[in-house]
PAGU-373399 format. One record per residue (C-alpha): x, y, z. Coordinates in nm, 2 decimals, always signed. Layout:
// residues N
X:Y:Z
...
***
This chain:
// residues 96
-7.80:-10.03:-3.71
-7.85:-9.91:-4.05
-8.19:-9.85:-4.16
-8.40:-9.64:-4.36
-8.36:-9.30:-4.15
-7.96:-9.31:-4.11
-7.75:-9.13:-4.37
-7.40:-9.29:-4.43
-7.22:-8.94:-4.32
-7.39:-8.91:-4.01
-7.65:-9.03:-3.79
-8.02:-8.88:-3.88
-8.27:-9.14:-3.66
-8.63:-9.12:-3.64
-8.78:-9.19:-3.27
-9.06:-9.39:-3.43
-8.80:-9.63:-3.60
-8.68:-9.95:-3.47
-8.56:-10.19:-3.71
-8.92:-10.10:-3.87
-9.19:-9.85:-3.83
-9.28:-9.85:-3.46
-9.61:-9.63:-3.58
-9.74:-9.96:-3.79
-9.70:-9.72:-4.08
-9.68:-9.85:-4.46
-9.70:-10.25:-4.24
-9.39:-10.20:-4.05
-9.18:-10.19:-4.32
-9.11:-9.85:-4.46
-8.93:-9.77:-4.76
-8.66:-9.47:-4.76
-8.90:-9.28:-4.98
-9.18:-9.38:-4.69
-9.01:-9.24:-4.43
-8.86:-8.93:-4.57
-9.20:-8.79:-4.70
-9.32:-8.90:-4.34
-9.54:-8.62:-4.17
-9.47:-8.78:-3.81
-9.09:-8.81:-3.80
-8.92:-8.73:-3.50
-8.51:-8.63:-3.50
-8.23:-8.42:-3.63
-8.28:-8.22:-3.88
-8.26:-8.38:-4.21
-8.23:-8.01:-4.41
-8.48:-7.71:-4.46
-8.78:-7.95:-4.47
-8.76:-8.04:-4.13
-8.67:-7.70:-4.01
-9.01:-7.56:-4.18
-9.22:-7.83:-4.04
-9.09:-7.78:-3.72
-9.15:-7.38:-3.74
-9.53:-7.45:-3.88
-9.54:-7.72:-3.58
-9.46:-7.42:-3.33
-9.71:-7.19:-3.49
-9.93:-7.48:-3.50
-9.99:-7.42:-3.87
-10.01:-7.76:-3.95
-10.33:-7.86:-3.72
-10.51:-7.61:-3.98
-10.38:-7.87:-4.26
-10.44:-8.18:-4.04
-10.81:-8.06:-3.96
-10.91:-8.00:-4.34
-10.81:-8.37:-4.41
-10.97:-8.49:-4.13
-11.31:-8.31:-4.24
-11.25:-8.47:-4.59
-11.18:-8.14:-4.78
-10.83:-8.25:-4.88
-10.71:-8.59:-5.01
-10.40:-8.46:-4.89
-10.18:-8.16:-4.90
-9.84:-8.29:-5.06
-9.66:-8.14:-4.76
-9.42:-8.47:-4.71
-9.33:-8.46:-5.07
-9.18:-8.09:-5.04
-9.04:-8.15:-4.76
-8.83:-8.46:-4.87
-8.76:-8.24:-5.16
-8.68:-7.93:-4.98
-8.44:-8.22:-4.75
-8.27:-8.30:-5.01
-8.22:-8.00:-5.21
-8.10:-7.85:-4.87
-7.93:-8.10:-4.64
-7.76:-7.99:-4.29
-7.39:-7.85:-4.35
-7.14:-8.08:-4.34
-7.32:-8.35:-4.51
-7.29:-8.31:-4.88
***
């Protein structure tokens, strides 16, 4: 199944994903650019973005950042964006 969370070198798939976005995110239908800035995937390591997220996930970090929005004092902290960009800049060896 090719969809948008599987690279052409190797298999990267997100739990949530199932010939669309099992989470009802973005209607269903997620772009690639949807699901790589997407705060709630769940698989292999895409590159350094994931890692990080994962580390802040184990410090719990990131419930600091998911309160703040909650409470209205952030339209958002951007963090998807870097990490898509950190993922890309710095894939997994092997697949560049």
């Amino acid at each position: 199944m090719n969809h948008p969370h599987t690279s052409h070198d190797e298999e990267r798939t997100c739990e949530w994903y199932d010939d669309g976005c099992l989470l009802g995110k973005h209607g269903g239908s997620p772009t690639v650019t949807d699901c790589s800035e997407c705060g709630e995937y769940k698989g292999l390591s895409r590159g350094l973005g994931d890692t990080v997220t994962k580390a802040l996930q184990k410090i719990r970090i990131d419930r600091f950042f998911e309160t703040k929005k909650s409470e209205g004092k952030e339209s958002g902290c951007g963090c998807g964006k870097r990490r898509a960009a950190l993922n890309k800049k710095f894939p997994p060896k092997g697949t560049t």
